[in-house]
PAMIZA-942148 format. One record per residue (C-alpha): x negated, y, z; residue number from 1; residue in one letter; chain. Coordinates in Angstrom, 3 decimals, padded with zeros to 6 digits. Layout:
REM residues N
<balum u="X" v="Y" w="Z" num="NUM" residuo="A" cadena="A"/>
...
REM end
This chain:
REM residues 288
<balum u="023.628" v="007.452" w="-003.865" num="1" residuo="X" cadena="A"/>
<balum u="021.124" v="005.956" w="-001.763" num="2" residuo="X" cadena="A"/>
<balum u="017.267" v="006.214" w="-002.451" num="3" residuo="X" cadena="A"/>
<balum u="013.864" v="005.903" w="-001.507" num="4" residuo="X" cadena="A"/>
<balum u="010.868" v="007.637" w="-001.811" num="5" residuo="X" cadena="A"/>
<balum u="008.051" v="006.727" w="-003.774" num="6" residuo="X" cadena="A"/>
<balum u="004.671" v="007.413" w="-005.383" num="7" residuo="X" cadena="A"/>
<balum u="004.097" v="004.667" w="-007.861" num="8" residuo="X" cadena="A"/>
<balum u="005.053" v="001.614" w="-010.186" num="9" residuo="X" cadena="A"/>
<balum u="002.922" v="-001.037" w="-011.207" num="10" residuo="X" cadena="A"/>
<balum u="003.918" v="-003.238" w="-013.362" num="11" residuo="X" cadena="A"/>
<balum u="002.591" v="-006.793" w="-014.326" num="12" residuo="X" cadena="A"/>
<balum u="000.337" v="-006.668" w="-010.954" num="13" residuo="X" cadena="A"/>
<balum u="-001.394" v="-010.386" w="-009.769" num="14" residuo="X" cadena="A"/>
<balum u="-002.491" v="-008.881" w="-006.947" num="15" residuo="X" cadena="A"/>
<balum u="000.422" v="-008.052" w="-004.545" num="16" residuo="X" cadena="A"/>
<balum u="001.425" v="-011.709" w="-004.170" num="17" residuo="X" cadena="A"/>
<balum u="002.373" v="-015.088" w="-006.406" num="18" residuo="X" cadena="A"/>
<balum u="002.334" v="-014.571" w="-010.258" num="19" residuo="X" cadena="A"/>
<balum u="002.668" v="-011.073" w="-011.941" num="20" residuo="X" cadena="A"/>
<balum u="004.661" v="-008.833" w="-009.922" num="21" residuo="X" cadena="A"/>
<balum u="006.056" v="-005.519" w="-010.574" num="22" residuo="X" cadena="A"/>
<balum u="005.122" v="-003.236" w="-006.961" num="23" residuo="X" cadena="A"/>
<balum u="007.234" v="-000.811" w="-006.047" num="24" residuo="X" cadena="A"/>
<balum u="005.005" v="001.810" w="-003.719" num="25" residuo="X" cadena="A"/>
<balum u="007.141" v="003.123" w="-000.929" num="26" residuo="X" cadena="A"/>
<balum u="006.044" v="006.696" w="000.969" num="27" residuo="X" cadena="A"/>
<balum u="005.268" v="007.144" w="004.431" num="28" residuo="X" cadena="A"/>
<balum u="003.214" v="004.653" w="007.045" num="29" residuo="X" cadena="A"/>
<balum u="002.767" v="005.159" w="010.689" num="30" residuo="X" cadena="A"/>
<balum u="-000.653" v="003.921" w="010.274" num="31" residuo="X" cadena="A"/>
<balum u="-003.835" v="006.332" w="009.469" num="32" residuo="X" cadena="A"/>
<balum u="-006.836" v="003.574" w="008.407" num="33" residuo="X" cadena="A"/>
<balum u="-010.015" v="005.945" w="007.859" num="34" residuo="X" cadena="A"/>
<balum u="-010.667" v="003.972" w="004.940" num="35" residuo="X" cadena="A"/>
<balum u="-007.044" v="004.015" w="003.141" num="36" residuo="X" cadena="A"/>
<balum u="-006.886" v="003.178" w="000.013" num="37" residuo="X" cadena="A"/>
<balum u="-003.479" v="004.733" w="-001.126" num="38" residuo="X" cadena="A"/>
<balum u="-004.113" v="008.188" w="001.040" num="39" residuo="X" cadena="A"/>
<balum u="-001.873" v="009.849" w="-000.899" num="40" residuo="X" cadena="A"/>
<balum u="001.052" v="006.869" w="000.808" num="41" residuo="X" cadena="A"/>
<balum u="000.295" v="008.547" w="004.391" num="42" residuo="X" cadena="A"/>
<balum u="003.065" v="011.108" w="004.060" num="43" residuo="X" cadena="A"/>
<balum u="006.531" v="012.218" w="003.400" num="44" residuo="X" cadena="A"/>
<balum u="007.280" v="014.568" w="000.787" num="45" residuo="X" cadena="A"/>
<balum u="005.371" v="015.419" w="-002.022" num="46" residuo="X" cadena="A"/>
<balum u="001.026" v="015.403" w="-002.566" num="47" residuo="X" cadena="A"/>
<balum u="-001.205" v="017.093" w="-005.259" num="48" residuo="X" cadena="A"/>
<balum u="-003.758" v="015.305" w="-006.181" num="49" residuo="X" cadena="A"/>
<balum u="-006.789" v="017.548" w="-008.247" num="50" residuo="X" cadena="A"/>
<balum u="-009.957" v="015.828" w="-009.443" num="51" residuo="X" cadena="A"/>
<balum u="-012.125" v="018.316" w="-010.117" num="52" residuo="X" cadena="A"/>
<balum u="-014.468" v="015.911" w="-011.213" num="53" residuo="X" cadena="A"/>
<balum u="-012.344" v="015.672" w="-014.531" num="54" residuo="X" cadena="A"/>
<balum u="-011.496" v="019.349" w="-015.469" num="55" residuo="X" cadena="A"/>
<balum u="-013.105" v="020.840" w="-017.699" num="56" residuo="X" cadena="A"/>
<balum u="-011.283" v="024.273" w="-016.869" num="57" residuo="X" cadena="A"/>
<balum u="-009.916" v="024.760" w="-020.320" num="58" residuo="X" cadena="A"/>
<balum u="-007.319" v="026.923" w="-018.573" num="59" residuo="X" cadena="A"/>
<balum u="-004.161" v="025.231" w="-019.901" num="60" residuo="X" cadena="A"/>
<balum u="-002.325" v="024.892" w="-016.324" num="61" residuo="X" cadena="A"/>
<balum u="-002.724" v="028.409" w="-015.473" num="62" residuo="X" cadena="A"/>
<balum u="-001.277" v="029.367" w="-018.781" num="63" residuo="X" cadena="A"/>
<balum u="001.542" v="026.684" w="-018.532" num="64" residuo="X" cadena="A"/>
<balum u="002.341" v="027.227" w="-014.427" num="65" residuo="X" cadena="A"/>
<balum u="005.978" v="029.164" w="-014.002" num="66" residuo="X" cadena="A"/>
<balum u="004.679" v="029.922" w="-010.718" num="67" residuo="X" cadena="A"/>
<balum u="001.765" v="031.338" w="-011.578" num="68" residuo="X" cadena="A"/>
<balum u="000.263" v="028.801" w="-008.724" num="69" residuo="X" cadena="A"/>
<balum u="-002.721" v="027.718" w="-010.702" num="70" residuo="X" cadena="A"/>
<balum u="-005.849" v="030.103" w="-011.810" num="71" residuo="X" cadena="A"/>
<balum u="-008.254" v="029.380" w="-014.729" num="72" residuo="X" cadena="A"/>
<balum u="-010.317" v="027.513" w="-012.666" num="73" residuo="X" cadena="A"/>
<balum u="-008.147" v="024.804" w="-011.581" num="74" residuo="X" cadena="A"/>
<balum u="-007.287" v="026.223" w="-007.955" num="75" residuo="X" cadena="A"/>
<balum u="-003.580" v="025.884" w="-006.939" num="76" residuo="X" cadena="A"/>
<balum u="-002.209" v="027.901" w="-004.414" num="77" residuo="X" cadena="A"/>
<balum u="-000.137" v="025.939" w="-002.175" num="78" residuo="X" cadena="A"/>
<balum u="002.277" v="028.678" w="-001.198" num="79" residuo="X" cadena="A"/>
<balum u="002.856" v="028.933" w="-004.601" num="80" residuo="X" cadena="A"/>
<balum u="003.108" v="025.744" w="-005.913" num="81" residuo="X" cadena="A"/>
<balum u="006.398" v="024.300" w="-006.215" num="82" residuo="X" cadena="A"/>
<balum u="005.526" v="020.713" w="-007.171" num="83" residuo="X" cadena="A"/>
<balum u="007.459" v="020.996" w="-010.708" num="84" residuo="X" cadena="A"/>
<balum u="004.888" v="019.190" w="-012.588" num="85" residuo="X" cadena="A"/>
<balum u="004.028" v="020.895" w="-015.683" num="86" residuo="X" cadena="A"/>
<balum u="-000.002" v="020.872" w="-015.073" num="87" residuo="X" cadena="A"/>
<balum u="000.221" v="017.494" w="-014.919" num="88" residuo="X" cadena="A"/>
<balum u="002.231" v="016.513" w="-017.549" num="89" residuo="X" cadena="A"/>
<balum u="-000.054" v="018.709" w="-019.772" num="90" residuo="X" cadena="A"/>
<balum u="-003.185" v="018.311" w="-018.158" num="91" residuo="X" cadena="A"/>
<balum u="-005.494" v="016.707" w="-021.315" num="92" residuo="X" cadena="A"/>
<balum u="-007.845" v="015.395" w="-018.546" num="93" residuo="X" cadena="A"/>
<balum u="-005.237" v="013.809" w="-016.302" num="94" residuo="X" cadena="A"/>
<balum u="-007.119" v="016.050" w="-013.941" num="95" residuo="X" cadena="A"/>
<balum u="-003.990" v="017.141" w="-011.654" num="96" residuo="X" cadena="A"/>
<balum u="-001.547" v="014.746" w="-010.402" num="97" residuo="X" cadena="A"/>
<balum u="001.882" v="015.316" w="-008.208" num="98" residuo="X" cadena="A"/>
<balum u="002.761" v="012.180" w="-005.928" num="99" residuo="X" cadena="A"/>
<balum u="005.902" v="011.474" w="-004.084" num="100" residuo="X" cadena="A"/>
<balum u="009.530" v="011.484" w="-005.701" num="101" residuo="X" cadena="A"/>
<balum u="013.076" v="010.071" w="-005.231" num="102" residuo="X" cadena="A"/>
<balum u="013.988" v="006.450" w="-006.707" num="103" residuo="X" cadena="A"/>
<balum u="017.735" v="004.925" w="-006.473" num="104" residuo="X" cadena="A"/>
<balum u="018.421" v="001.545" w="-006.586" num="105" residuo="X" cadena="A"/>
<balum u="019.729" v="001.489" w="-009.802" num="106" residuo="X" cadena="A"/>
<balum u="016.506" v="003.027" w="-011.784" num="107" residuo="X" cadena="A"/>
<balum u="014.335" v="000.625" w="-009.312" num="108" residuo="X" cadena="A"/>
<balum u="016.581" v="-002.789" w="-010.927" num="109" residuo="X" cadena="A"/>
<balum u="016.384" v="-001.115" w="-014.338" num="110" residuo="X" cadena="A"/>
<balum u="012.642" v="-001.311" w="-014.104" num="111" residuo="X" cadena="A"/>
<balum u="012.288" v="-004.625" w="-012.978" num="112" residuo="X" cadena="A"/>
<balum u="015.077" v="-006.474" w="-015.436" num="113" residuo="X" cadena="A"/>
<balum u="011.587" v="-005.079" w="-018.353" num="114" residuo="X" cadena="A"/>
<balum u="009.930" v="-007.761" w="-016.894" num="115" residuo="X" cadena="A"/>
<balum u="011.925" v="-010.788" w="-015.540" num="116" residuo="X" cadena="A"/>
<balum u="010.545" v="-013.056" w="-018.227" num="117" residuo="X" cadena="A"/>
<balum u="007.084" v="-013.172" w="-016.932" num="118" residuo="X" cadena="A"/>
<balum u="008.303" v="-013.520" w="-013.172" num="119" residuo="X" cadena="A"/>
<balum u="010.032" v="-016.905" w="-014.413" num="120" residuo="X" cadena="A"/>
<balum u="006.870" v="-017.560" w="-016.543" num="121" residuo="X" cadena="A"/>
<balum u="004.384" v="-016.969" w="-013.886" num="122" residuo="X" cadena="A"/>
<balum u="006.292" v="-017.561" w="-010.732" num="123" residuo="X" cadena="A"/>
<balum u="005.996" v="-014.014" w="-009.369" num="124" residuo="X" cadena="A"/>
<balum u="008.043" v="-011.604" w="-009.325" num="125" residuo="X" cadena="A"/>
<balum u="008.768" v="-007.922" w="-007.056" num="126" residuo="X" cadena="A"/>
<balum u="006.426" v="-006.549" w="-004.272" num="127" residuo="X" cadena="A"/>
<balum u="007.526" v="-003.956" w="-002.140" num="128" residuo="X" cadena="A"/>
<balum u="004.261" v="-002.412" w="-000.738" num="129" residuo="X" cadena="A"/>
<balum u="003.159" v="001.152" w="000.086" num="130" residuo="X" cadena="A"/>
<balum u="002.665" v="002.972" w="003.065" num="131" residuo="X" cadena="A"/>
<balum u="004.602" v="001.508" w="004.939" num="132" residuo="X" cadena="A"/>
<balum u="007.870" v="-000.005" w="002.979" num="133" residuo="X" cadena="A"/>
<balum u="009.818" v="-001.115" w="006.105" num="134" residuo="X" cadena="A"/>
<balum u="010.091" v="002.501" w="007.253" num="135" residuo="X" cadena="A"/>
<balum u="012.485" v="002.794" w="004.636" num="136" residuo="X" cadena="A"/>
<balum u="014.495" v="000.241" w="006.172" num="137" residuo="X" cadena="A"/>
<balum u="018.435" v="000.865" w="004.988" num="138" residuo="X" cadena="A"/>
<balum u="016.998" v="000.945" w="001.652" num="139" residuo="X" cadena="A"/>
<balum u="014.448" v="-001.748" w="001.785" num="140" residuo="X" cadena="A"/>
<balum u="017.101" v="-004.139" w="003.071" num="141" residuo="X" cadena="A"/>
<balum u="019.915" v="-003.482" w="-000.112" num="142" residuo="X" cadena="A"/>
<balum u="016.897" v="-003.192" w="-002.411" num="143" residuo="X" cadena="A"/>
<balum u="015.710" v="-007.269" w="-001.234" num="144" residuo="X" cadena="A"/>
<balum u="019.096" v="-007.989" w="-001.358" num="145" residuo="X" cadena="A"/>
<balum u="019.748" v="-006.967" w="-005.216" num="146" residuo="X" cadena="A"/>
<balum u="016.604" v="-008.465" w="-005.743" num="147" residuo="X" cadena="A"/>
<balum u="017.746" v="-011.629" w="-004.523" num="148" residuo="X" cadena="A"/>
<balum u="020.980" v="-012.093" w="-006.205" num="149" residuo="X" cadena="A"/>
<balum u="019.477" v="-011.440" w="-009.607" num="150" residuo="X" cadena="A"/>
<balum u="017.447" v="-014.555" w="-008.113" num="151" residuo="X" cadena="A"/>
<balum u="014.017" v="-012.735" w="-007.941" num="152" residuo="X" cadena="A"/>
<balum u="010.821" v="-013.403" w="-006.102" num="153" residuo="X" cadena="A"/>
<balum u="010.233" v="-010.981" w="-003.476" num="154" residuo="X" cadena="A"/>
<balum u="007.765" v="-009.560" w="-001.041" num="155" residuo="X" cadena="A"/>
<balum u="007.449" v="-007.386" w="001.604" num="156" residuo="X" cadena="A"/>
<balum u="003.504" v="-005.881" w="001.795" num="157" residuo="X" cadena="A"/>
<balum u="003.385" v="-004.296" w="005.537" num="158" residuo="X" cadena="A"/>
<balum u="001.165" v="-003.618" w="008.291" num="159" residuo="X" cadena="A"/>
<balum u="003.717" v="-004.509" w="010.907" num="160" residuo="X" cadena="A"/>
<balum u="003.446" v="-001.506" w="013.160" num="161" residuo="X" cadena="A"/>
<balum u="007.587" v="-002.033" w="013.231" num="162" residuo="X" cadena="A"/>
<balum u="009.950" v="-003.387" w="015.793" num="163" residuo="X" cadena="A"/>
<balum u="010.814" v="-006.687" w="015.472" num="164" residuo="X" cadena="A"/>
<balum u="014.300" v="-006.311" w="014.585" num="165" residuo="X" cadena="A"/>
<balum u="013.089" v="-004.569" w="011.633" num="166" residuo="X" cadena="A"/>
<balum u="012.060" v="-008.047" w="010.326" num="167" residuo="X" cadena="A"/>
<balum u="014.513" v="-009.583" w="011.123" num="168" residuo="X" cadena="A"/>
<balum u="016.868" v="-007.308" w="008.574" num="169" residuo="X" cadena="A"/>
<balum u="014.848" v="-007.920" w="005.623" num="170" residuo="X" cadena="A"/>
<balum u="014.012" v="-011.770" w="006.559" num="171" residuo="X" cadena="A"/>
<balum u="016.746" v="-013.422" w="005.101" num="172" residuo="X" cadena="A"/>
<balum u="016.141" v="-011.336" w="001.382" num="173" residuo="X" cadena="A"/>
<balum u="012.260" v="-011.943" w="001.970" num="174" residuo="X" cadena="A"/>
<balum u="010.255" v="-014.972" w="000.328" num="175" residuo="X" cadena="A"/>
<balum u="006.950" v="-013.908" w="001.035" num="176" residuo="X" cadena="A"/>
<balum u="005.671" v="-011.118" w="004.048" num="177" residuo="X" cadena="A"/>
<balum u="002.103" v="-009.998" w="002.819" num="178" residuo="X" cadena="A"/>
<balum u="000.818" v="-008.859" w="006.236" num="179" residuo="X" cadena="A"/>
<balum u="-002.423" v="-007.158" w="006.890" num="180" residuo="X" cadena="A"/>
<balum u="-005.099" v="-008.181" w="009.576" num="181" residuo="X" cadena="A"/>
<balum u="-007.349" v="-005.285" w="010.079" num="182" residuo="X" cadena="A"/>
<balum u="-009.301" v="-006.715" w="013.024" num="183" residuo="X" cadena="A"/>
<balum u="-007.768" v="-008.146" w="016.348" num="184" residuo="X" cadena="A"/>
<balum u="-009.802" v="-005.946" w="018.964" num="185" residuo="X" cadena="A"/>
<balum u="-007.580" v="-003.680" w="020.127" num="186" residuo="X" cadena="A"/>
<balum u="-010.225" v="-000.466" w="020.791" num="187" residuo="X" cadena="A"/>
<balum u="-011.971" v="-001.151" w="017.264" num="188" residuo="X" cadena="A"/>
<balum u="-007.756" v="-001.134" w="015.385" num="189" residuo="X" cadena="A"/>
<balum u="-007.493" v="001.959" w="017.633" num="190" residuo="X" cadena="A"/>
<balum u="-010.389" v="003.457" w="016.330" num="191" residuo="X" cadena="A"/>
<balum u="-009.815" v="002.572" w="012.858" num="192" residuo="X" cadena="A"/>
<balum u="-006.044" v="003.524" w="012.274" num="193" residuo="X" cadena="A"/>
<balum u="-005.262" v="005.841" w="014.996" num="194" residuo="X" cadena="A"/>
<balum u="-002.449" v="003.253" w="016.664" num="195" residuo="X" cadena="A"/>
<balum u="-003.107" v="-000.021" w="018.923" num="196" residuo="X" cadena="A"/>
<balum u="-002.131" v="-003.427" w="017.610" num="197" residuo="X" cadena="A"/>
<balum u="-000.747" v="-004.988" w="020.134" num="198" residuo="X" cadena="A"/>
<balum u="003.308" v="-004.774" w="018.382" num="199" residuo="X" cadena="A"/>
<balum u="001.453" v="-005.356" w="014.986" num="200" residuo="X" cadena="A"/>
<balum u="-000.129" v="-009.143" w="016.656" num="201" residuo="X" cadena="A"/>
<balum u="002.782" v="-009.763" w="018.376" num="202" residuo="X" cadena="A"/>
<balum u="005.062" v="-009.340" w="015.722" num="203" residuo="X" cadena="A"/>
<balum u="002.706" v="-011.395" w="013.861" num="204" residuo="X" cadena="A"/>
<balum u="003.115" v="-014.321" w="016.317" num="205" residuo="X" cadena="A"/>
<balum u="006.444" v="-014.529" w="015.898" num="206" residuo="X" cadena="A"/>
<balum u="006.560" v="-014.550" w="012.359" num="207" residuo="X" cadena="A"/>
<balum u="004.325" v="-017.623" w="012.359" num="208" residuo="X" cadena="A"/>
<balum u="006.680" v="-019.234" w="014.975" num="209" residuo="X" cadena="A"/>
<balum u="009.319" v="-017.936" w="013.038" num="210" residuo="X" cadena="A"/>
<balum u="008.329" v="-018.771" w="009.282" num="211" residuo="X" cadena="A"/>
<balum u="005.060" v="-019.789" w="008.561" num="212" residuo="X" cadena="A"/>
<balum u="005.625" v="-020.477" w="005.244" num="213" residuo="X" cadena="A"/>
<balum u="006.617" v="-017.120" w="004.079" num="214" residuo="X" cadena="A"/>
<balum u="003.477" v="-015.551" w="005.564" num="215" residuo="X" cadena="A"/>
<balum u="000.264" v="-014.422" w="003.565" num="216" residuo="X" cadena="A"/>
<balum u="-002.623" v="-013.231" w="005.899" num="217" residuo="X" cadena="A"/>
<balum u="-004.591" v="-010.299" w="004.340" num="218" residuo="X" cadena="A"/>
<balum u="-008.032" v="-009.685" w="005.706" num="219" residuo="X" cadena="A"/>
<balum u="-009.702" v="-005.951" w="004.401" num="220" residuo="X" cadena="A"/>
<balum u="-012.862" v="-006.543" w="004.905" num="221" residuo="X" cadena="A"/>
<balum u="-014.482" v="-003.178" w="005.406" num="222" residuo="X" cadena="A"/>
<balum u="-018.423" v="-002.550" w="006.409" num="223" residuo="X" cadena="A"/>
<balum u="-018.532" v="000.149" w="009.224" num="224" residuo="X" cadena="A"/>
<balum u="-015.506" v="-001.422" w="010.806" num="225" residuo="X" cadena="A"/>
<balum u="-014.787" v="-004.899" w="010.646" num="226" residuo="X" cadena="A"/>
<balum u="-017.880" v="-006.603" w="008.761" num="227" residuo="X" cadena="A"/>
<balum u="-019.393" v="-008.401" w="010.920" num="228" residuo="X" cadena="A"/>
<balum u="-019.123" v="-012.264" w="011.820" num="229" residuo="X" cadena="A"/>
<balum u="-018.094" v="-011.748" w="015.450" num="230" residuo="X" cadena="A"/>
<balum u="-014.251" v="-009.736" w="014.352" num="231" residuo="X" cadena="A"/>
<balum u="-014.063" v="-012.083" w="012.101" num="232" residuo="X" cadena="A"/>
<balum u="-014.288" v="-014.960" w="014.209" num="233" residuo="X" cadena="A"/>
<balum u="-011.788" v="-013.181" w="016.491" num="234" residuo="X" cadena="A"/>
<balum u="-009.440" v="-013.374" w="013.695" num="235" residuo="X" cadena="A"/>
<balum u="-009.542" v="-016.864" w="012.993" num="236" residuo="X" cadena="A"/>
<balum u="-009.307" v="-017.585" w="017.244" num="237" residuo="X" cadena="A"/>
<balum u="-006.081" v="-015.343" w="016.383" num="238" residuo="X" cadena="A"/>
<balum u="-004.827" v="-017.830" w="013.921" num="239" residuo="X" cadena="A"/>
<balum u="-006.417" v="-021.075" w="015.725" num="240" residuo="X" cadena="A"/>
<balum u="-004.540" v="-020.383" w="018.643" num="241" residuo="X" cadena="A"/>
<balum u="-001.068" v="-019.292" w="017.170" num="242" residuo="X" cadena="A"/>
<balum u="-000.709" v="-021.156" w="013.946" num="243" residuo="X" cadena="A"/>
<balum u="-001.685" v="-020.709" w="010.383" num="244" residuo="X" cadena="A"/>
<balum u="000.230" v="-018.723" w="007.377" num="245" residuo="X" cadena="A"/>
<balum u="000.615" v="-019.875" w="004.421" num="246" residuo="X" cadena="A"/>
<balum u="-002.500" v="-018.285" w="002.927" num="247" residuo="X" cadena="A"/>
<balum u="-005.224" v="-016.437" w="004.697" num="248" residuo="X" cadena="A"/>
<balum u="-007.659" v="-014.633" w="002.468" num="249" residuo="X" cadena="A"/>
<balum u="-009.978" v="-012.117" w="003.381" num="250" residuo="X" cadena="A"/>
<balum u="-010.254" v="-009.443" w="000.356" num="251" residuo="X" cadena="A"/>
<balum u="-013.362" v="-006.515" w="-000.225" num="252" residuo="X" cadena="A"/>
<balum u="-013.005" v="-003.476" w="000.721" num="253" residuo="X" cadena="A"/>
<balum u="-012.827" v="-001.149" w="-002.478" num="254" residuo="X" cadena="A"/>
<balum u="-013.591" v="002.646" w="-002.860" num="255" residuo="X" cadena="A"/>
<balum u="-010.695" v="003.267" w="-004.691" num="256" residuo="X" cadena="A"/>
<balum u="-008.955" v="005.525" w="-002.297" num="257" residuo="X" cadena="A"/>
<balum u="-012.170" v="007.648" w="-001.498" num="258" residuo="X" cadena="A"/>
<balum u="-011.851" v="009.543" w="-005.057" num="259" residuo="X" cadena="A"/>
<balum u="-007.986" v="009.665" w="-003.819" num="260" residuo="X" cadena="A"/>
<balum u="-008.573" v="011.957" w="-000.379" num="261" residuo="X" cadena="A"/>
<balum u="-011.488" v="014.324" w="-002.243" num="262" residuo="X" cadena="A"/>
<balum u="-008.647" v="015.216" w="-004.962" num="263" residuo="X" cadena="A"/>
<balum u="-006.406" v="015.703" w="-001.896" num="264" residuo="X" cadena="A"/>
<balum u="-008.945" v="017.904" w="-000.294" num="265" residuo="X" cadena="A"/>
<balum u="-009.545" v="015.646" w="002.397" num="266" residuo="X" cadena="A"/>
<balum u="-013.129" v="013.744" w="003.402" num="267" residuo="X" cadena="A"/>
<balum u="-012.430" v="010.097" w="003.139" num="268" residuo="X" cadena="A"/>
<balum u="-014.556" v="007.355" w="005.157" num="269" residuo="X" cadena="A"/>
<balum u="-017.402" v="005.954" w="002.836" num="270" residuo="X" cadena="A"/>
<balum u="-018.264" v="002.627" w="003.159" num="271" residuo="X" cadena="A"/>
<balum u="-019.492" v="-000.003" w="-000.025" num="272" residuo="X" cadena="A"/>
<balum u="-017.925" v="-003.557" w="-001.252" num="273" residuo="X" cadena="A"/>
<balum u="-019.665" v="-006.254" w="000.854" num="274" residuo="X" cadena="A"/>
<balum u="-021.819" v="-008.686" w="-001.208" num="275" residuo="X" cadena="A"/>
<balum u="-020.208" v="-011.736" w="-002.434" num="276" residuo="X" cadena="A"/>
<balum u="-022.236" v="-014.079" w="-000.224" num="277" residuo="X" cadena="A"/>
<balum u="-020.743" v="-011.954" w="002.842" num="278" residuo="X" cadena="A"/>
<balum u="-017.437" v="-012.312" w="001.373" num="279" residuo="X" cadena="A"/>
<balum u="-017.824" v="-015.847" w="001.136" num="280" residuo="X" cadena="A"/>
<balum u="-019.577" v="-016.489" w="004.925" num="281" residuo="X" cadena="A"/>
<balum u="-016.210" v="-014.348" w="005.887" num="282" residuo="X" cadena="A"/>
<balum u="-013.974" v="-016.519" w="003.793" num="283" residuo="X" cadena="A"/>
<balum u="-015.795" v="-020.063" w="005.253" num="284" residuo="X" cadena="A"/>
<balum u="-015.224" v="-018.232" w="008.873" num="285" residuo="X" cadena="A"/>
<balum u="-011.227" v="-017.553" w="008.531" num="286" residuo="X" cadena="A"/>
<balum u="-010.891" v="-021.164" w="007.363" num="287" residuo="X" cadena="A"/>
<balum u="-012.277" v="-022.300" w="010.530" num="288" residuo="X" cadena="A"/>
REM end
């Protein structure tokens, strides 16, 4: 049986394209943006997340652990730890979290059919989003497809760091490509995701050429990397010179994924929402 790996399901989301939308969060992107805001998305395989922030070191995981991976104090031992999921299940605090796990097709539709009256209410319906969704590609591609003949919505959210032909697989299943912008400078992209962005533009050209009308810009607007008139005006040149999607929005950054990497043990990139008169300057400047 064919599956995929994820690390979430949100349901009744209105922010991963038209209408509510249930999001399906694939593992895995070949992207590393400092500021990331699903860290735990980055890789293969399974994460542990601990926010140590919440525990209140009653103890209970240690106690509960068949591994004996977990102390009083909260610390898991990673050579220990075999990801089963017990301290999280119990946790009172929702302190401890595992991430990553294996989704067929058929649990995926079952999920979906829950909400299928408010797509037709609402116009939305599925998202695929992650990571990186289209690096899941033989499943991505008979996932759209189901989706489709049940006559769902769908979208693909990427960052287009793909070959081309990799669109071109899921295009006919796709209504809507939700594909992210970071800046257009090619140092500054290197800089901030650890990859140039020259397949990513490209790619981008040719979906405008291509279908225009199934294209939906995303701008992260992000202060220490991209905030600042000048990349944003580089962006709209970008869009002035090879055609317009059908919606280009420029959206604040949010420190959602910072709390994410510290539970991970990682240091994330700090950086703050911009104001809303930025926002709307920014906004103003993308519209051209």
């Amino acid at each position: 049986m064919m599956t995929a790996e994820i690390f979430d399901i949100e349901r009744n989301s209105y922010v991963d394209g038209p209408g509510l939308r249930t999001t399906v969060f694939f593992k895995g992107c070949n992207l590393n943006c400092r500021w990331c805001h699903n860290p735990e998305s980055k890789s293969r395989g399974k994460v542990f997340l601990y926010y140590q922030d919440k525990c209140t070191h009653c103890g209970l995981c240690a106690r509960l652990c068949p591994e004996k991976a977990v102390d009083k104090t909260g610390f898991r031992d990673p050579a220990k730890c075999t990801f089963c999921g017990k301290c999280e299940k119990y946790c009172p605090q929702r302190a401890r979290k595992v991430c990553g796990r294996q989704a067929s097709l058929e649990e995926l539709l079952n999920v979906i059919e829950k909400d299928a009256d408010y797509y037709e209410a609402t116009g939305g319906g599925v998202t695929c989003s992650g990571g990186e969704c289209m690096l899941q590609l033989d499943f991505l591609e008979e996932f759209l497809k189901a989706l489709k003949e049940k006559g769902y919505d769908t979208a693909v959210d990427t960052a287009g760091n793909l070959p081309f032909a990799s669109f071109e697989r899921v295009l006919p299943y796709a209504d809507h490509f939700l594909y992210d912008v970071k800046c257009v400078t090619p140092s500054l992209h290197t800089w901030g995701t650890g990859v140039d962005n020259a397949r990513i533009l490209e790619n981008l050209k040719r979906l405008l050429a291509l279908c225009p009308e199934k294209v939906i810009v995303r701008v992260p607007v992000i202060p220490g990397f991209n905030a600042e008139d000048e990349e944003i005006g580089r962006i709209a040149d970008f869009f002035r010179e090879n055609g317009r999607p059908q919606l280009l929005e420029a959206l604040p950054y949010h420190a959602l994924g910072e709390n994410k990497a510290r539970a991970m043990g990682k240091e994330p990139m700090v950086s703050h929402a911009p104001s809303k008169e930025d926002m709307a300057r920014y906004q103003k400047i993308l519209k051209g």
